[in-house]
C-alpha positions as CSV (number, residue, x, y, z in Angstrom):
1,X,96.7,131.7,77.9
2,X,96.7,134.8,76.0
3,X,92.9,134.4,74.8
4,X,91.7,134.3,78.2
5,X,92.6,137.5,79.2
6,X,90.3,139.3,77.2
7,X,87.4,136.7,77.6
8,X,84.0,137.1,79.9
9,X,84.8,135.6,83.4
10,X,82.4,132.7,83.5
11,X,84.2,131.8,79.8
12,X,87.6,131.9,82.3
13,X,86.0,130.0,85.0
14,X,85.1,127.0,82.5
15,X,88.9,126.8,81.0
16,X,90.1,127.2,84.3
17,X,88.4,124.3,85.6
18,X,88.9,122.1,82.1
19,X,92.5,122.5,82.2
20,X,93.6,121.2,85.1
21,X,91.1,118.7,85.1
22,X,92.0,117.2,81.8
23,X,96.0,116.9,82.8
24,X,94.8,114.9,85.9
25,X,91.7,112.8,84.0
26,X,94.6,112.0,81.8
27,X,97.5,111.2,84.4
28,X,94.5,109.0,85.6
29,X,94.2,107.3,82.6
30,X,97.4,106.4,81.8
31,X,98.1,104.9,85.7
32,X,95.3,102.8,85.0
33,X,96.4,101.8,81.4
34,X,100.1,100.9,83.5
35,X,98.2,99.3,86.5
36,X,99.5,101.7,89.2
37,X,95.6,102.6,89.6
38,X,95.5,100.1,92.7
39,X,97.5,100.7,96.2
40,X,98.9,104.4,94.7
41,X,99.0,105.4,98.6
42,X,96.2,107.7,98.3
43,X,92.6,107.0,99.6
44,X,90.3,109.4,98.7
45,X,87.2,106.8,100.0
46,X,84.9,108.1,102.5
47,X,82.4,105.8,104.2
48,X,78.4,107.4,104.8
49,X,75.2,106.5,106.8
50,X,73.5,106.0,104.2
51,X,71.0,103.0,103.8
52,X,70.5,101.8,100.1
53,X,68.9,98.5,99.1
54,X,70.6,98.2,96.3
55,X,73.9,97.0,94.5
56,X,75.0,100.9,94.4
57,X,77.1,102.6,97.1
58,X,76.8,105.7,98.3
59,X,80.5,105.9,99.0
60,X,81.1,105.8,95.9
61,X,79.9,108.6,94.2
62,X,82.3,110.6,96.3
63,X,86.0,109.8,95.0
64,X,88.5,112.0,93.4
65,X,87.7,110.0,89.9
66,X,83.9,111.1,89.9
67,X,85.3,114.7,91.1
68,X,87.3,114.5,87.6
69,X,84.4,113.1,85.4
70,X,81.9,115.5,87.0
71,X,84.2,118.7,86.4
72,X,85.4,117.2,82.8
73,X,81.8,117.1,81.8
74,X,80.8,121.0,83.5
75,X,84.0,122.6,82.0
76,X,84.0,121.7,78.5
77,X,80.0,121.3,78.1
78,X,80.5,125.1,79.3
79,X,83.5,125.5,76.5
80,X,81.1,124.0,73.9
81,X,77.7,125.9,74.3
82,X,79.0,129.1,75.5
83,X,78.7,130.8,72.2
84,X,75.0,128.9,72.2
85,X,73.3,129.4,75.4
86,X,73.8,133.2,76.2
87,X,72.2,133.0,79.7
88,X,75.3,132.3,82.1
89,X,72.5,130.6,84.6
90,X,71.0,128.3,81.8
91,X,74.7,127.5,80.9
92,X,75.8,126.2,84.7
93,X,72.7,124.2,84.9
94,X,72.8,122.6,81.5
95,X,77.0,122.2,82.2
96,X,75.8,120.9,85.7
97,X,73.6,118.0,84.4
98,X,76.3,117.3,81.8
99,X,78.7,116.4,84.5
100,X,76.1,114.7,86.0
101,X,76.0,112.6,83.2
102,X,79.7,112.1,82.8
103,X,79.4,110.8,86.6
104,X,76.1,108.1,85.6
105,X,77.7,107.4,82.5
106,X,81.2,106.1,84.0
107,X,79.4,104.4,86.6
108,X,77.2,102.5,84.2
109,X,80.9,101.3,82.2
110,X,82.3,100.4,85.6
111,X,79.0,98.1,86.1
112,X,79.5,96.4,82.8
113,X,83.2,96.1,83.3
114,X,82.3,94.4,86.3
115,X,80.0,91.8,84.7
116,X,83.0,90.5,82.8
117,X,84.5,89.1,86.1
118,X,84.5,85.5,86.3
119,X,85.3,83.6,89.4
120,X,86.5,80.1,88.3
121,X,88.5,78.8,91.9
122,X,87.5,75.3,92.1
123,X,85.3,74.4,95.0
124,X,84.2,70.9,95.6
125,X,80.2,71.8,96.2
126,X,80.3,72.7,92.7
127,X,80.9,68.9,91.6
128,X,77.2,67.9,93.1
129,X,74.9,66.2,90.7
130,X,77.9,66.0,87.9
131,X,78.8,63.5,85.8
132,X,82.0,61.9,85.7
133,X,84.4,59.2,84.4
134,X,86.2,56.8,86.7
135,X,89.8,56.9,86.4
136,X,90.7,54.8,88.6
137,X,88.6,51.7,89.9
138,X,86.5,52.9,93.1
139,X,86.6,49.9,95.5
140,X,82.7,49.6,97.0
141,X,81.5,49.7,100.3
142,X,83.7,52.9,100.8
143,X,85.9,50.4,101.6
144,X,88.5,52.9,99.7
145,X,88.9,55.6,97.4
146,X,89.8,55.5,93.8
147,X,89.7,58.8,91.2
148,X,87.5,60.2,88.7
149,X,87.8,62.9,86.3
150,X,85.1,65.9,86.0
151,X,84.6,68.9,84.4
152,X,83.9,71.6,86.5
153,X,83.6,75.1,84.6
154,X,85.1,73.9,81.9
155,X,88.4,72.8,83.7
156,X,88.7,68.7,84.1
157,X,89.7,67.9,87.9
158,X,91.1,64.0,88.8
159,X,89.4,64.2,92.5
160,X,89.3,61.1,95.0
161,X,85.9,59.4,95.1
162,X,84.2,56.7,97.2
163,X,80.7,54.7,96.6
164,X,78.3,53.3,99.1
165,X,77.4,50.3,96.8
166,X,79.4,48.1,94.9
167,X,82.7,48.4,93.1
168,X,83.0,50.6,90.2
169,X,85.2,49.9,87.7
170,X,87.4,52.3,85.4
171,X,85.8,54.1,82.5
172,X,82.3,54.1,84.0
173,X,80.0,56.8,84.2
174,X,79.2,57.9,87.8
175,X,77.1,60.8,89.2
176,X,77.9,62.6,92.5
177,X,75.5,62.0,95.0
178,X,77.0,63.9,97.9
179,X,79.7,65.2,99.5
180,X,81.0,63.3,103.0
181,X,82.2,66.0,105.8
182,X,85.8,65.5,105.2
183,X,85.7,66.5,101.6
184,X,85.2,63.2,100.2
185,X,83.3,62.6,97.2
186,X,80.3,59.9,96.9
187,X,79.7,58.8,93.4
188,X,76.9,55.9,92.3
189,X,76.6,55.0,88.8
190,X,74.5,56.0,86.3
């Protein structure tokens, strides 16, 4: 670190911070490329008061990740324009915002990544008002059950059905109706 020692301080301040910073934003990295980002025995979550109607929480903008996209944004942004903006005050606040930005701008990915989650568990309220094909006859009266085949989310399900009216036979096309308390379908045909 031979060029440092003859540089202006707030020129040492920036590569000071950026240094460090860097080897940790990129030890982060790679634990999160191998998965040991979850359960690494360290919580650096802290819970606040305050009271946002929104999908964004306060806690967190305060973690050790945000701490390391904040400071990767100051330090080099100071690197980068220190040869450009000559006023050390202008500098901090335009390596500030910077950081700031780093901060927004990895909470906006986050939000995105986010959206890609999908749940597709399987819960029987999601059948209501579907179609479906009987597989195997459905005795009427709900005198007994008999099976049917329907697509929920894209996956096919064979799920126990009754009906309230007469017998339906295999290979029809029945619609849920309703759901009975103990989980038991209720088809009629179409």
């Amino acid at each position: 670190m031979e060029f440092l020692e003859h540089s202006q301080p707030i020129l040492k301040l920036f590569w000071y911070i950026a240094i460090p910073t860097s080897i940790i934003f990129l030890i982060q990295t790679i634990l999160t490329v191998i998965g040991a980002d979850h359960d690494s025995g360290m919580n650096t979550d802290f819970h606040t008061d305050v009271d946002i109607h929104s999908d964004f929480d306060a806690s967190q903008l305060f973690s050790l990740r945000n701490l390391i996209n904040f400071l990767l944004g100051f330090s080099w942004s100071g690197i980068s324009f220190f040869e450009v903006i000559k006023n050390p005050m202008l500098l901090i606040g335009v390596s500030v915002l910077i950081g700031l930005v780093f901060v927004f701008m990895f909470f906006l990915i986050i939000k995105q990544i986010q959206k890609l989650a999908e749940d597709n568990s399987f819960h029987i309220s999601n059948t209501l008002n579907k179609t479906a094909e009987v597989y195997l006859t459905i005795p009427g009266n709900k005198s007994g059950k008999g099976k049917i085949m329907i697509s929920v989310n894209g996956t096919f399900h064979e799920l126990e059905a009754m009906t309230e009216s007469e017998r339906i036979t295999s290979g029809s096309t029945v619609k849920v109706v309703k759901i009975d308390n103990n989980n038991t379908i209720i088809v009629q045909t179409i």
